[in-house]
N, C-alpha and C positions, 0 to 999 in steps of 0.2 A: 345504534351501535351495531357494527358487523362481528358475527360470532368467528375466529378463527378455531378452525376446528386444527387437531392434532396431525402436525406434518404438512400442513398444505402451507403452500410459497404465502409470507406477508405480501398484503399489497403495497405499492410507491405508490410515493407522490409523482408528479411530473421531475417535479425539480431534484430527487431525489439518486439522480439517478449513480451506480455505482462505475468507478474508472476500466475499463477493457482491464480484464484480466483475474479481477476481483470475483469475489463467489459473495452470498450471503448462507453465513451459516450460524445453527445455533449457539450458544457461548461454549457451552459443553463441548464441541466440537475444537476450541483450541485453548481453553483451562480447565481443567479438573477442578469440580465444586467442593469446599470444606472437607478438604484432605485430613486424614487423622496422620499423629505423627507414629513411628513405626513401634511393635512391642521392642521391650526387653532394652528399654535406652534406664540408663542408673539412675533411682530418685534420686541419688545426692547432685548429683550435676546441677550446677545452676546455670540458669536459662535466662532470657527477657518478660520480663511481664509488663502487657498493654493495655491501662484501663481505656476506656472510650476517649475522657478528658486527653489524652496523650494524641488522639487525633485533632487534624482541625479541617476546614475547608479548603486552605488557601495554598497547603504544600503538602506532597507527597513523602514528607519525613514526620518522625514521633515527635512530639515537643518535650516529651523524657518517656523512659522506659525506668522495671523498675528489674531487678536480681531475684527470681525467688527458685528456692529447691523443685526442681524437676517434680518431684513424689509432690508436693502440696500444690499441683496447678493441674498435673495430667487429668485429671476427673474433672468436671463440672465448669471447663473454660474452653473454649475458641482455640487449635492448635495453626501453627502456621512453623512455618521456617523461612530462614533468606531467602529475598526475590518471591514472595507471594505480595498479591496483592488484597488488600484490607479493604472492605465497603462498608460504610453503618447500614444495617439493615431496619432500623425502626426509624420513625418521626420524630421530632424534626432534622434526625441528624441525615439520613437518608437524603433527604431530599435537601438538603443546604451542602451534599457531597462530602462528608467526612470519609477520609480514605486516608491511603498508606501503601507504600511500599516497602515491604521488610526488608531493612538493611540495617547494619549493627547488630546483628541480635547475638548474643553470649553462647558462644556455642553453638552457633547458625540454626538456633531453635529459640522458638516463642510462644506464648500463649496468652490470652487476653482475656477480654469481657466477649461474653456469650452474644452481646450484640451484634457483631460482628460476621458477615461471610467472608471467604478467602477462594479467592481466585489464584491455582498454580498454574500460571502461561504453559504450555505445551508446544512442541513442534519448532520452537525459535522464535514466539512472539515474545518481543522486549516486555517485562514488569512495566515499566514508564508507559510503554504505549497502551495497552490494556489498562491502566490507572486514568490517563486522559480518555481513555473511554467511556470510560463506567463514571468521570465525576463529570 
């Protein structure tokens, strides 16, 4: 197995190769990695809550969300708002693609299970498309 060391170009395959115009760049480069949401929002406000089960593999919506008070979710959970995107980060859900893309969420803020990373698209890359990425 070849070591890539930090910063140097991945190698291609033959077939691999990317469309005239296209860059390869790191993810960081056009999402911002597990965004926290901003101070001073009211614990009473109620929000979406996203346990893992509310993902699945096969579509990029919740299969339910739930209502909880802002103050009982801000610590110790996963923050996201509208238009991020959701990946499970552990086994087996990781790798069988459980994801999301926040839409609906009560007050266009959400927070879930700690499983979870959140992908905020940057610079005008669509949620949708970034979600068919990464599943």
């Amino acid at each position: 197995m070849t070591k890539i060391e930090p910063n140097q170009p991945l190698p291609q395959a033959a077939d691999s190769a990317i469309p005239e115009g296209w860059s390869l760049v790191p993810i960081s480069d056009v999402a911002q990695i597990n965004p926290r949401h901003p101070k001073g929002l009211d614990d009473s406000m109620p929000v979406s809550f996203v346990p893992m089960a509310a993902l699945n593999e096969d579509s990029p919506t919740f299969a339910c969300s739930e209502e909880r008070p802002y103050g009982e979710v801000r610590k110790g959970f996963t923050h996201f708002r509208e238009g991020d995107v959701l990946f499970a980060k552990i086994t087996p859900c990781m790798e069988n693609g459980k994801g999301a893309v926040a839409t609906g969420l009560r007050n266009g803020i959400g927070c879930g299970t700690t499983e979870l990373h959140v992908l905020r698209p940057l610079g005008g890359i669509a949620p949708m498309y970034l979600y068919r990425f990464l599943s």
